[in-house]
C-alpha positions in Angstrom: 21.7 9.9 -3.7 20.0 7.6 -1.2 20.4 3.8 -1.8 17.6 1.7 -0.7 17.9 -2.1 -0.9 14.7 -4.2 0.1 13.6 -7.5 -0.5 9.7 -7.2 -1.7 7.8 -10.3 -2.4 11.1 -12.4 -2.9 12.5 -10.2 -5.4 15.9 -8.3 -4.3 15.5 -4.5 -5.3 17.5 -1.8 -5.6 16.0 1.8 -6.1 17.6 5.1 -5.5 15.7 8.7 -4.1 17.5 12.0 -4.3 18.1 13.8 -1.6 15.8 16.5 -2.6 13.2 14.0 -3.0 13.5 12.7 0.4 13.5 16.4 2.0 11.3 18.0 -0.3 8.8 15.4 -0.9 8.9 12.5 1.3 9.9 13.6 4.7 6.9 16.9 4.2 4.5 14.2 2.8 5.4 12.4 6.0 4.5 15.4 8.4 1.1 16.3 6.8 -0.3 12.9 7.2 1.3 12.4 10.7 -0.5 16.0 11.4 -3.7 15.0 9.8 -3.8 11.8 11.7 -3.2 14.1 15.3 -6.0 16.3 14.8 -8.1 13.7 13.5 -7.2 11.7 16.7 -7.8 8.2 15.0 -5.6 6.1 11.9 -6.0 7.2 8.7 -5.7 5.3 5.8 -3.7 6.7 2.1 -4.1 5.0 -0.8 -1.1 4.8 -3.2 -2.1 4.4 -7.4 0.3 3.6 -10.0 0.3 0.8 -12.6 1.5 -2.6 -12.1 5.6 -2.7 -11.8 5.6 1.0 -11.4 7.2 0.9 -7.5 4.4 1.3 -5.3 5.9 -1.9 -2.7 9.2 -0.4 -3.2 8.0 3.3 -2.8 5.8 2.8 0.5 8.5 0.6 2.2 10.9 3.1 2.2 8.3 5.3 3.2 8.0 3.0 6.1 11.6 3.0 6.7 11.7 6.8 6.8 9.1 7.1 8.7 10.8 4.9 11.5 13.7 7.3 11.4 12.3 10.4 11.1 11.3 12.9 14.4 8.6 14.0 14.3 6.3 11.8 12.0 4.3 9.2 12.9 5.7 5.2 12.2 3.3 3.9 9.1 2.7 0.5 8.7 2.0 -0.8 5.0 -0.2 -3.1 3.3 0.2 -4.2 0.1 -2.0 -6.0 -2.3 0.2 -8.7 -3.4 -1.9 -10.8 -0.7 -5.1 -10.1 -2.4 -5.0 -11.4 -5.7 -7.5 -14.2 -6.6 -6.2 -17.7 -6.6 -5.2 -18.7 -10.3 -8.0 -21.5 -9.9 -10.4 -18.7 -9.7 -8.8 -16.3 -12.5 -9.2 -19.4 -15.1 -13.0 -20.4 -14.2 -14.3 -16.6 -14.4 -14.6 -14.3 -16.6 -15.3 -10.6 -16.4 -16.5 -7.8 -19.4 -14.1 -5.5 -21.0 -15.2 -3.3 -23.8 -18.2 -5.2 -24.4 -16.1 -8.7 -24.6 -16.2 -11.6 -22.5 -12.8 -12.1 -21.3 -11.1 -14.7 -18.7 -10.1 -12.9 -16.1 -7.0 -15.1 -16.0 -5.9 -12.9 -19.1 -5.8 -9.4 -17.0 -4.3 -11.1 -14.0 -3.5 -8.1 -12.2 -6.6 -5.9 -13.1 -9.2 -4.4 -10.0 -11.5 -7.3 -10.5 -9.0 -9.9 -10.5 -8.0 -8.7 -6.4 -10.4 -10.1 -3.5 -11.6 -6.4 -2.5 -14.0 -8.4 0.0 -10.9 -10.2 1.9 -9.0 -6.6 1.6 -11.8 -4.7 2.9 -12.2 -7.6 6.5 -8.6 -6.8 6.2 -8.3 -3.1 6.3 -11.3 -3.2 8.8 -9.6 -5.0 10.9 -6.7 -3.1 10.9 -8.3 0.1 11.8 -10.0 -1.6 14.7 -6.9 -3.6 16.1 -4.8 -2.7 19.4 -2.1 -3.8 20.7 -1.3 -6.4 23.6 -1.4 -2.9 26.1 -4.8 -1.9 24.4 -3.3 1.3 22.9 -4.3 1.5 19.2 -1.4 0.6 16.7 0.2 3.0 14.3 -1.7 5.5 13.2 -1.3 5.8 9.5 -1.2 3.0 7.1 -0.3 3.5 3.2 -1.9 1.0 1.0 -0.6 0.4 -2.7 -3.1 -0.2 -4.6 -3.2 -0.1 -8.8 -5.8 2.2 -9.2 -8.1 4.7 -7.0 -11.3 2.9 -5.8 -14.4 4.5 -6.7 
């Protein structure tokens, strides 16, 4: 069993990956994208879904860890969402529709439309586009967490 200890967003976590799971699952899920990203000769971007609290920060920064001390892979860099959530000034004043009801959006907190997906995308944009001080691009694979797949 594989200890990980990581501070996300202030909170002190402790998770644990098998073995197996980090040979089987992680380190070949770590390969394929590096691959991908080589013979598509630019970044690539992966999108991580799972509910809210399900270990997406937790997941992708060990990812990111691995990745760092694994041959053979490419370093990730991660972004999470945590950044991208509306101000709570903005969640009480809107509202959004959910099953035909007029809801504030204060009360799903957390939900798609309560994220900035306009800031996110300038981000992510701007992170594809970036290089570094020598001019060579940046990592080449990023892994977003993110609560649901965009349509």
């Amino acid at each position: 069993m594989i200890d990980y200890n990581v501070n996300i967003n202030g909170l002190d976590v402790k998770a644990n990956y098998s073995e197996d799971t980090v040979d089987n699952i992680f380190i070949p899920l770590l390969r394929k994208l590096t691959k991908l990203q080589q013979d598509k000769k630019r970044r690539i971007l992966v999108m991580l879904a799972a509910p809210p609290g399900a270990g997406k920060s937790t997941l992708v920064s060990f990812l990111e860890k691995l990745s760092q001390e694994t041959e053979d892979v490419a370093e990730i860099q991660t972004i999470g969402m945590d950044g991208f959530h509306r101000r709570q000034e903005y969640l009480t004043c809107h509202t959004t529709v959910r099953d035909g009801e007029v809801i504030p959006m204060v009360k799903i907190k957390g939900a798609p439309e309560t994220f900035d997906l306009e800031l996110f995308t300038e981000q992510i944009k701007n992170a594809s586009a970036k290089r570094s001080a020598a001019g060579l691009f940046m990592t080449g694979l990023f892994i977003i967490q993110w609560i649901m797949l965009l349509m």
